[in-house]
Structures are given as structure tokens and as C-alpha cells.
C-alpha positions, 0 to 999 in steps of 0.5 A, spaced: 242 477 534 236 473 531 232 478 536 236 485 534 234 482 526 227 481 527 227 488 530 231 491 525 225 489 520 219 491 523 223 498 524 225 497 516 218 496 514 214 502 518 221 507 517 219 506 509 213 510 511 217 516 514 223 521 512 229 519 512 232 523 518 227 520 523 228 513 520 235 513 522 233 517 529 227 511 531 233 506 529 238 508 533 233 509 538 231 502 539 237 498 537 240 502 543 233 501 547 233 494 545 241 493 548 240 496 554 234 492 557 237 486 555 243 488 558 239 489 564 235 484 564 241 478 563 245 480 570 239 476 574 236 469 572 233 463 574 234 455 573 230 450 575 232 443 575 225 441 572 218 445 572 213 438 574 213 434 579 209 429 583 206 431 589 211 431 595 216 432 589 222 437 591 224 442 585 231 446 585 230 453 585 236 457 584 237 465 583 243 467 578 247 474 578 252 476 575 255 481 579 258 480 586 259 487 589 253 489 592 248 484 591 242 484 596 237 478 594 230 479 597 225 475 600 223 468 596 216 470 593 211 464 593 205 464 589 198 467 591 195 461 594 201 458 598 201 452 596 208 452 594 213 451 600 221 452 601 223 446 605 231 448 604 235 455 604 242 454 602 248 459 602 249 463 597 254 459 593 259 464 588 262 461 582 267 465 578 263 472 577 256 470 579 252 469 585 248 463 586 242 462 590 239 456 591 232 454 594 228 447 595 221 448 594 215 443 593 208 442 593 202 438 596 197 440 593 196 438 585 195 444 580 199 449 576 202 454 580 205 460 578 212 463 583 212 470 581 218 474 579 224 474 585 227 482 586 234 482 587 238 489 588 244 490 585 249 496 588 241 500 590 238 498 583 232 493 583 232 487 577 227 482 577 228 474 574 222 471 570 216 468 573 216 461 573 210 455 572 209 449 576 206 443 575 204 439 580 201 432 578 197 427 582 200 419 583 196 415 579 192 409 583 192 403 579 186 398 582 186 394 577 193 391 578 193 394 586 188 390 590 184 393 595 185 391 602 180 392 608 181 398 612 184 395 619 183 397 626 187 401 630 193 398 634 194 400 640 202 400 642 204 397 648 206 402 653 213 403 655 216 407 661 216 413 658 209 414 658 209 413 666 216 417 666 212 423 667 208 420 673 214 416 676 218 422 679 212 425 682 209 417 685 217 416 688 217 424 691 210 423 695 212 416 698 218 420 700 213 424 704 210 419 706 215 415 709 218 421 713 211 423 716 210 415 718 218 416 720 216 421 725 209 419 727 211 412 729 217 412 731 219 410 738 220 415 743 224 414 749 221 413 755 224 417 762 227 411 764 231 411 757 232 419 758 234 418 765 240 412 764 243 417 759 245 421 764 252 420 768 249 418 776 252 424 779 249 429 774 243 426 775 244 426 783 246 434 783 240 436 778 235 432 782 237 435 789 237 441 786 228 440 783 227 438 790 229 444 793 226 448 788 219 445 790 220 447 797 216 441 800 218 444 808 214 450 807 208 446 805 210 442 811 210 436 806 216 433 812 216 426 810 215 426 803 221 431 802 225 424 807 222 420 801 225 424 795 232 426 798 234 418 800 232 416 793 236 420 790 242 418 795 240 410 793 238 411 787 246 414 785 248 409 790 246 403 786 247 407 779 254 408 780 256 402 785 252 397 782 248 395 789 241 394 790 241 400 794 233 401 792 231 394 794 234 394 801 234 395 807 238 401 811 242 395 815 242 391 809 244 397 804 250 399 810 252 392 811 253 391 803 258 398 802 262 396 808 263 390 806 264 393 798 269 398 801 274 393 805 274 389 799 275 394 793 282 396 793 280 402 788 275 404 793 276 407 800 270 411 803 272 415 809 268 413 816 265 420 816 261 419 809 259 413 812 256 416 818 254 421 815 250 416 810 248 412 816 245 418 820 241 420 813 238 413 812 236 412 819 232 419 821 229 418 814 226 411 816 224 415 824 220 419 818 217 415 814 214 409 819 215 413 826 212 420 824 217 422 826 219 431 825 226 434 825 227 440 827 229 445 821 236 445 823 236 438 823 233 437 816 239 443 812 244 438 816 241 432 812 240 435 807 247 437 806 250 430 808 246 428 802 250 432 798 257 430 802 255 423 801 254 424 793 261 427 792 266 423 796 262 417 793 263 419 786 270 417 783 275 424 781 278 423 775 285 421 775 289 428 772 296 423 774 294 418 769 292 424 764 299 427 766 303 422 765 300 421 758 302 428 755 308 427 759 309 421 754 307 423 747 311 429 747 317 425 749 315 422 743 315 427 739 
């Protein structure tokens, strides 16, 4: 009202000059002219909680409109030189038939800074709130009442397992590496005594006659180490699967001790052929090997079978009576 009145008398005072129609016209003109724009210009406004702060100090900044409908608030404006900065945005709040819009701003640099006036668009036409001034004010350094200090040196902190963290899982995958290369470097191989005393002596047997054909000795006329070889895998099955010292006797000896192992074992009956057959090998083996002695072709296939025979009487077949007499028992069970 105090601003209508002073209106009305600045237009009273230049109005006296003119006629009476156009002193009436102006005056409409500007009363309505007046109560429009401060119509416009009071749907937007802004409110500070204080306009001078110390450095770092926070100032609450709110944008006030009164309409809810169609309310579109734009990006806070800052001042020209930056050096006022929004550290919080909050929601747009509404009370009653206003929309408030809340900003926390601060400043580091000391000064007066000017954030200019913020646009809102309210159902697609534009307004725009007043300007705002900021003080900004050093804090004042008392030396007399504070002393001054020396400045101190800089301290090291003490490390921590963070600071190795990143260098801790890397260090334990390569001493993983390390660890496996070392494993299958240095690790101990089997040797063929080894690789050879995991096989079951009858398999054995079988495989090395089967290399001793394969290297076809009789065509090279190698006679007497083909004796060699063949009567070592009959003494060597011998002594692996019936625990005698076959490769350290002699033909008598190793004879007279099967005898003598097959009258005394129960579980152990070997026919009196096989026993020949073992007799008649052995003993044309030594003729061979000390008398360089040569058999005829004929003779050597005979051999060479009788070995094979040897070989497959003296291996023990696996009792499928003991085996059947068990399914027999586990499905009466059931």
C-alpha cells in the first residue's frame, strides 16, 4: 500500500500539468501497471537464513513459489567468478500452496559475491527472484593471544597390511608357480624296477614274450641271447609269483625247490607235464648258453611254446566257485 501511495503522488504531482482526461487515463495505467508486476513478481521469492558467513560457513538458500501446478524450478545459477558452491540440493518440499526449494551453498574464497536471479517457469511462463549478495569474511588470526609454534616435520605412519595388500596376492600367486614348477622338476620318477613291480606277473610274463617275438632275434641268428631272454621271463614269473629265488639258482636247484613246493603246498598242484616241459626248457637253455649248443628251428617254436605253457598252468585261475557262492548268499539275503 505505502508503494501504491507513493505512486499516486508522483502521478498526482505530473498529472497537474495535463487535462483532466489524460490525468485520469495515466493513473488508471499505472495503478494497473503497478498491481500486475507486483502481482507477477510476488508468485516467486527467495529466503536466506543469513547473507555473511566466515569462510567454509554454510548458507541456506531456499526458492519459494506460490503455485504447485506446473512448476519447473531451473538450474541454480552461481555467481560469475565461481567462487560460491552448492554442497547440498535437497527435494523440493511443499507447504500448504507453496513449493520450496532448498539449497546449502558455501564459499572459500573471502569477498562479496553476487548470485544473480534464479528463473522458475510456472505453467510455461518464466519469473525470475531477486539477486542476492554474500559476504564472505576471513577468520581473524589473534597473534598476540596465540602463540606461534614452530612448524614440525612431517611423520611418517606406520605401515599397515594395506599398504602390501595389493602386492600380497600377486607374491603368493608366484611362489604357487614356483612351488608346482619345483614339484614336477624335482619330483622323483619311478624308476623301471618300480614301473615293472606294479605290473601282476603274469601280465608281465605275456607282454615280454610277446617284445621277444617282436624283435625276431632267430632271424638275426642271435640263438643263444634269445635262450637268455626267454628263460628270464620264465624265472623271473616264477620267482615274482611264487616266491622263490628263481633267478639266483641253478636249473637243479630251481627244480628240486618247485618239487618240493608243490608236495608241500595243498593249494598248489602242478601237473608232472608242466614240470617236464620246465625241466626240457631250462636244461636246452644251459646246452645254449655254456656248450654253444644250436637247436634246430623246430625245436626252438617247441621251446618257445613250453614257456608259454609253463607260464599259464603256473598261474593260479581265479576261483569263479567262491565268487558264485557269494552272489548266491547276498541275494538269499535279500
Amino acid at each position: 500500500m505505502k508503494n501504491i501511495i507513493s505512486l499516486n503522488r508522483i502521478n498526482n504531482k505530473y498529472l497537474k500539468q495535463e487535462s483532466p482526461f489524460l490525468r485520469i487515463f495515466s493513473t488508471k495505467i499505472f495503478i494497473a501497471f503497478f498491481f500486475f508486476g507486483y502481482v507477477g513478481f510476488s508468485q516467486v521469492s527467495i529466503q536466506t537464513d543469513t547473507t555473511k558467513i566466515r569462510i567454509g560457513e554454510q548458507i541456506q538458500y531456499e526458492i519459494v513459489v506460490d503455485e504447485t501446478d506446473d512448476v519447473i524450478f531451473s538450474k541454480l545459477q552461481l555467481d560469475s567468478l565461481k567462487k560460491v558452491e552448492v554442497v547440498q540440493s535437497f527435494k523440493i518440499d511443499s507447504l500448504k500452496n507453496r513449493l520450496i526449494k532448498k539449497y546449502a551453498i558455501t564459499s572459500f574464497d573471502s569477498g562479496r559475491w553476487v548470485l544473480p536471479r534464479q528463473k522458475v517457469l510456472i505453467k510455461n511462463k518464466s519469473f525470475l527472484t531477486d539477486s542476492v549478495i554474500i559476504d564472505v569474511a576471513t577468520v581473524p588470526v589473534d597473534t598476540i593471544k596465540q602463540p606461534m609454534y614452530p612448524i614440525k616435520t612431517i611423520k611418517n605412519e606406520p605401515y599397515t597390511f594395506k599398504d602390501y595388500q595389493k602386492y600380497f596376492w600377486g607374491l603368493l600367486l608366484l611362489l604357487l608357480i614356483i612351488g608346482l614348477i619345483l614339484y614336477f622338476v624335482l619330483r622323483k620318477k619311478p624308476t623301471p624296477e618300480e614301473i615293472i613291480a606294479k605290473i601282476p606277473p603274469f601280465d608281465l610274463a605275456k607282454q615280454r614274450l610277446k617284445e621277444l617275438d617282436d624283435k625276431k632275434l632267430l632271424k638275426q641268428n642271435k640263438v643263444k641271447r634269445y635262450y637268455v631272454e626267454l628263460t628270464d621271463i620264465v624265472r623271473s614269473f616264477i620267482e615274482r609269483e611264487m616266491n622263490i629265488p628263481a633267478l639266483e639258482s641253478t636249473t637243479d636247484e630251481l627244480l628240486e625247490t618247485i618239487v618240493d613246493f608243490n608236495d608241500s603246498s595243498s593249494s598248489l598242484t602242478i601237473p608232472k607235464e608242466t614240470l617236464k616241459k620246465l625241466q626240457r626248457l631250462l636244461k636246452e637253455a644251459d646246452l645254449v648258453k655254456f656248450a654253444k649248443s644250436k637247436p634246430l628251428l623246430n625245436e626252438i617254436e617247441l621251446h618257445r611254446n613250453d614257456a608259454e605253457t609253463i607260464i599259464d598252468n603256473l598261474h593260479p585261475e581265479p576261483d569263479h566257485t567262491l565268487e558264485e557262492e557269494t552272489d548266491k548268499e547276498e541275494q538269499d539275503g535279500k
